[in-house]
C-alpha positions in Angstrom: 35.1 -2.5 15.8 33.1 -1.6 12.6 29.4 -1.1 12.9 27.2 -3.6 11.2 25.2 -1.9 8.0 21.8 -2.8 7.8 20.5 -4.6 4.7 19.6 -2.6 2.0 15.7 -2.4 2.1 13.4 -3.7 -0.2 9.9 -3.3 -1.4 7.8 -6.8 -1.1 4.7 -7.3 -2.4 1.2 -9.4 -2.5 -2.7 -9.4 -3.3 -5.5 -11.9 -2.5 -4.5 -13.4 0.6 -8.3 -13.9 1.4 -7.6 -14.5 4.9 -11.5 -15.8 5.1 -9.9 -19.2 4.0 -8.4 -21.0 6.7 -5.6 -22.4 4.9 -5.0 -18.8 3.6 -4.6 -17.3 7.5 -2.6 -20.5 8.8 0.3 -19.5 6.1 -0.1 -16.0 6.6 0.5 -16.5 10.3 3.7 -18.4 9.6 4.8 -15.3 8.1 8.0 -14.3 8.3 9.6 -10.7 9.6 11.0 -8.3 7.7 12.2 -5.1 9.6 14.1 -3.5 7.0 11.5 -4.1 4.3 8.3 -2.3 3.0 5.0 -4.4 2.3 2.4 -4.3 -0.4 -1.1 -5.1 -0.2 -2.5 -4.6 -3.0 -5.9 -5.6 -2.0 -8.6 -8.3 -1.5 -7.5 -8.9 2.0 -11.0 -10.3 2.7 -14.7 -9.2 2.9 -14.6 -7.7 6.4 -13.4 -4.8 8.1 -12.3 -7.4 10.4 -10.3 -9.1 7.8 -8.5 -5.9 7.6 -7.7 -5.1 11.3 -6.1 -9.0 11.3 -4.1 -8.7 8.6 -2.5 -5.1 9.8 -2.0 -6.8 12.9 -0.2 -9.3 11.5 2.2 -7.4 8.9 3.0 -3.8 10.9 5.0 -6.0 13.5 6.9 -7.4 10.4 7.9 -4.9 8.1 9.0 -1.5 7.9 6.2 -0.4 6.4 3.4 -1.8 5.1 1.5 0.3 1.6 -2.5 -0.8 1.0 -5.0 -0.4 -1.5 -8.5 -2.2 -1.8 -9.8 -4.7 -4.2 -13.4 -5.5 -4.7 -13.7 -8.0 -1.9 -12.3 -5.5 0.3 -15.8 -3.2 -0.5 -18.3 -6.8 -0.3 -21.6 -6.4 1.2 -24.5 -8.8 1.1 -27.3 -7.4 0.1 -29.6 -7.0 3.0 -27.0 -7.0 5.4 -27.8 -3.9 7.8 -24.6 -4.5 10.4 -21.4 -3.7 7.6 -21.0 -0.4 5.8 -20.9 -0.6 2.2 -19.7 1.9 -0.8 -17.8 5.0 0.0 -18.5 4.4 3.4 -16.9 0.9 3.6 -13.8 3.0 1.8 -13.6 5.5 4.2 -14.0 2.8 6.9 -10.8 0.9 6.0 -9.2 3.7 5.5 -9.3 4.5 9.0 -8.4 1.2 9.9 -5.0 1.6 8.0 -4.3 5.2 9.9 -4.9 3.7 13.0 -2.4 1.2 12.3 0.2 3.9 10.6 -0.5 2.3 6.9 0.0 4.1 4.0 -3.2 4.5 1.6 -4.1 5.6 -1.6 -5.6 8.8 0.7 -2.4 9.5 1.9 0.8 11.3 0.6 2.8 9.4 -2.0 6.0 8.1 -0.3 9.4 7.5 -1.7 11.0 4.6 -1.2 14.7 4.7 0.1 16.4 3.6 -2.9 18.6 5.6 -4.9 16.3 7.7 -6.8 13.5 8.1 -4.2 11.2 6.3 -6.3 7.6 7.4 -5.2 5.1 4.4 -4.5 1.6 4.9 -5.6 -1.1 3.1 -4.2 -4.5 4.0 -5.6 -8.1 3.1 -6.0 -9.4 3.1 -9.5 -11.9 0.4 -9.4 -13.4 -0.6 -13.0 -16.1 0.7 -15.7 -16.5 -2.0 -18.2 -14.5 -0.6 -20.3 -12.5 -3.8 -20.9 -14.5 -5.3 -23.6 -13.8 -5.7 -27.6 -14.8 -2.7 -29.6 -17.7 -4.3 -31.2 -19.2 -5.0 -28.2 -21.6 -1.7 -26.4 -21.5 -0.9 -23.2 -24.9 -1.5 -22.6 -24.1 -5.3 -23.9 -20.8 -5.5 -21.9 -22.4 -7.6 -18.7 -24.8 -9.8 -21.4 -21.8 -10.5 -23.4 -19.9 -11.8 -20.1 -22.9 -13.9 -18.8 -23.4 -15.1 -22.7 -20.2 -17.1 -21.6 -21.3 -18.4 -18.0 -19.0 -15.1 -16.5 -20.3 -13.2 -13.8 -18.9 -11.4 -11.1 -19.9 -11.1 -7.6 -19.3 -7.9 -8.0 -23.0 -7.2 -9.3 -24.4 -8.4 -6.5 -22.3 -7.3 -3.8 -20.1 -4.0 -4.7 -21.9 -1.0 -3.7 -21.4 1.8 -5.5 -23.1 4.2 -2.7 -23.6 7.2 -2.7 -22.4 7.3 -6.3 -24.8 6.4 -9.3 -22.8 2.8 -10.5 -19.8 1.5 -10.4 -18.3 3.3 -13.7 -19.1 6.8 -12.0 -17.1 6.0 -8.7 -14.6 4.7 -11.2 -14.3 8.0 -12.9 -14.4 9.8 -10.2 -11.4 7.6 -8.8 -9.1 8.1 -12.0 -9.9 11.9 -11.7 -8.5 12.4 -8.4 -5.7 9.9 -8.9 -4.7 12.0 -12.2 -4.9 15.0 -10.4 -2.3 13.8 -7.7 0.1 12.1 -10.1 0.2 15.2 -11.9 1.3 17.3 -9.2 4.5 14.9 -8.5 7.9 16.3 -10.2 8.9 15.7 -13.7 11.7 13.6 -12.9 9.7 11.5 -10.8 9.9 7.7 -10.8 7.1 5.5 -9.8 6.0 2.3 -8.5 2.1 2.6 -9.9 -0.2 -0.1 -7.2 -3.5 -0.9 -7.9 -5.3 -3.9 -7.3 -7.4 -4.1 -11.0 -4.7 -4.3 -13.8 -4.0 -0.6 -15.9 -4.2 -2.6 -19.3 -6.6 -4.3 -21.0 -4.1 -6.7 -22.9 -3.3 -7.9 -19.1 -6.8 -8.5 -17.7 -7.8 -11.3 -20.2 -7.5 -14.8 -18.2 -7.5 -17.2 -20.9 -9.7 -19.7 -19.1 -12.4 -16.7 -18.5 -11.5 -13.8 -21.2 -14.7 -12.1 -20.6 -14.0 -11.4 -17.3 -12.0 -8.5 -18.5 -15.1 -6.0 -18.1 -14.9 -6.4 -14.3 -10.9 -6.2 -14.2 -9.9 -2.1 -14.7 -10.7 0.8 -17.0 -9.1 1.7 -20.3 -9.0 5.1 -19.0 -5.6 3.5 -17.3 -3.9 2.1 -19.8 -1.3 4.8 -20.6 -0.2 5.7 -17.1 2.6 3.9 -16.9 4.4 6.0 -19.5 2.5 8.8 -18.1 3.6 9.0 -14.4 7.3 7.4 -15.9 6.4 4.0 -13.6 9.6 1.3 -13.1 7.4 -1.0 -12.1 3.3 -1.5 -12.0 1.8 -3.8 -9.4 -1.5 -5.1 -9.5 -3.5 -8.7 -8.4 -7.1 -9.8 -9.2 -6.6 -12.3 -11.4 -5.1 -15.1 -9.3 -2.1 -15.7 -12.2 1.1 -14.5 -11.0 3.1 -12.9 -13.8 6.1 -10.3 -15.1 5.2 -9.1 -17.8 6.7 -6.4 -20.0 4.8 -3.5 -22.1 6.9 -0.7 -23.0 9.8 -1.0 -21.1 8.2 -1.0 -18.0 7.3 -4.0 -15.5 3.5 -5.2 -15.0 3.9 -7.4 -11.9 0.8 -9.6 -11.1 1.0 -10.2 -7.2 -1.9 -12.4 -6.3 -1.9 -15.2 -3.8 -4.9 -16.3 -4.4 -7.4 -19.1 -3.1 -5.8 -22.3 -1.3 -6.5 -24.4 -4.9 -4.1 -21.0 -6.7 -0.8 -21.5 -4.8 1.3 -24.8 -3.3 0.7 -24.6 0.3 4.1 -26.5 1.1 5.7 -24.0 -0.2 5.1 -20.8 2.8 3.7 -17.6 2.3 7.0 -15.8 2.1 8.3 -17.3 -1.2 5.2 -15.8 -3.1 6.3 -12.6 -1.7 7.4 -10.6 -5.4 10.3 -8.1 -5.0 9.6 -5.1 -6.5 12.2 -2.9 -5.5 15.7 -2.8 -6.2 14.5 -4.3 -9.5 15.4 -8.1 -9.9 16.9 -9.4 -12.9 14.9 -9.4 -15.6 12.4 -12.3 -15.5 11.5 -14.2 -18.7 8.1 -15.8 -18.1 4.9 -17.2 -20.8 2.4 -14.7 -21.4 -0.5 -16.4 -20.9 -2.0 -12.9 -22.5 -0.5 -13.5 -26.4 
């Protein structure tokens, strides 16, 4: 009798679950399991390391394996707060959390995927340096200009920077060692890029709140798609799930978002986006034109 194959894998992925909202961790749990398939979390998994260890503990037992990389809310601390670590230190702190659990991290060698080609998948931590803002406007303006139109991120409040100087040095500092890795991988190298603040500045407008852009990535990004010969680049933030296409290559928008961002009735596994083997092309608005 013939042996059974297994299903050929694939490579899943998702951002903003913010398990801190009830409704949020009640679909998550209803979760379903994937054994043959890898999982990406491409950040904001809550404002916790707690949030963190739940989530692992949810997903390992699920998939294959499961790729992470933080988002802002992942680095929250109130200020004042003298029981949570903050900055580098709250990096470094969920970054053992993921080893512990066997998770892949944007600290940890680049893995390829079993598909065909061996694409590599990339997860890194860029963070963002205000740099998405019009030309005319300085960077000294850049946070003025955003409050001008009632937009302000939480990050000014609670994203620590420690022991770095701001935000836009860790965020150099970031892209440095990132570029440094990427270059070292071979020419013929294919890509899945994953990071949880969009690469481009034409995709981290929302229409409703364009000035957020200054919190959303660093234009120091935008080319590295072509750069680092990416298939596909995943990223969340932004709450509005999209495909997009720049160049050739595919900007995937992951987000799950708050409960009031997503049809409940729906599950938690259809806003699961397959990455890998590339799905037909989609044809979506582009809420960024």
């Amino acid at each position: 009798m013939a042996a059974t194959s297994s299903p050929a894998p694939r490579l899943l992925a998702t951002s903003d679950i913010h398990i801190s909202h009830r409704a949020n961790r009640a679909a998550l749990d209803a979760a379903g399991h994937h054994p043959h398939d890898w999982l990406i979390l491409a950040g904001d998994v809550g404002e916790k390391a707690d949030h963190l260890r739940w989530a692992l503990d949810l997903f390992v037992p699920r998939f294959a394996k499961v790729v992470w990389t933080p988002g802002n809310h992942d680095l929250w601390c109130p200020p004042g707060a003298v029981d949570r670590t903050r900055g580098q230190a709250r990096y470094d702190e969920l970054i053992g959390i993921c080893r512990d659990a066997g998770v892949l991290t944007p600290e940890d060698p680049y893995a390829r995927f079993p598909d065909s080609v061996g694409t590599f998948v990339v997860p890194m931590f860029l963070l963002f340096d205000y740099t998405f803002r019009p030309p005319d406007v300085s960077a000294a303006d850049a946070i003025p200009w955003a409050k001008a139109s009632g937009v302000v991120s939480g990050d000014e409040q609670m994203l620590s920077p420690e022991p770095w100087p701001s935000i836009g040095a860790w965020c150099h500092a970031r892209c440095d060692v990132t570029e440094s890795r990427l270059s070292e991988l071979p020419e013929d190298s294919r890509t899945v890029l994953v990071s949880h603040w969009p690469l481009r500045y034409d995709l981290a407008r929302p229409p409703r709140v364009p000035r957020f852009s200054i919190w959303c990535g660093t234009r120091r990004t935008e080319d590295w798609a072509r750069r680092y010969h990416a298939t596909t680049v995943v990223s969340g933030h932004l709450h509005m799930r999209t495909t997009l296409w720049r160049d050739g290559v595919r900007y995937e928008e992951v987000s799950l978002g708050y409960p009031r961002d997503w049809n409940q009735e729906r599950g938690f596994d259809s806003y699961l986006r397959q990455i890998l083997p590339s799905p037909a092309e989609r044809s979506t608005r582009d809420p960024f034109l």
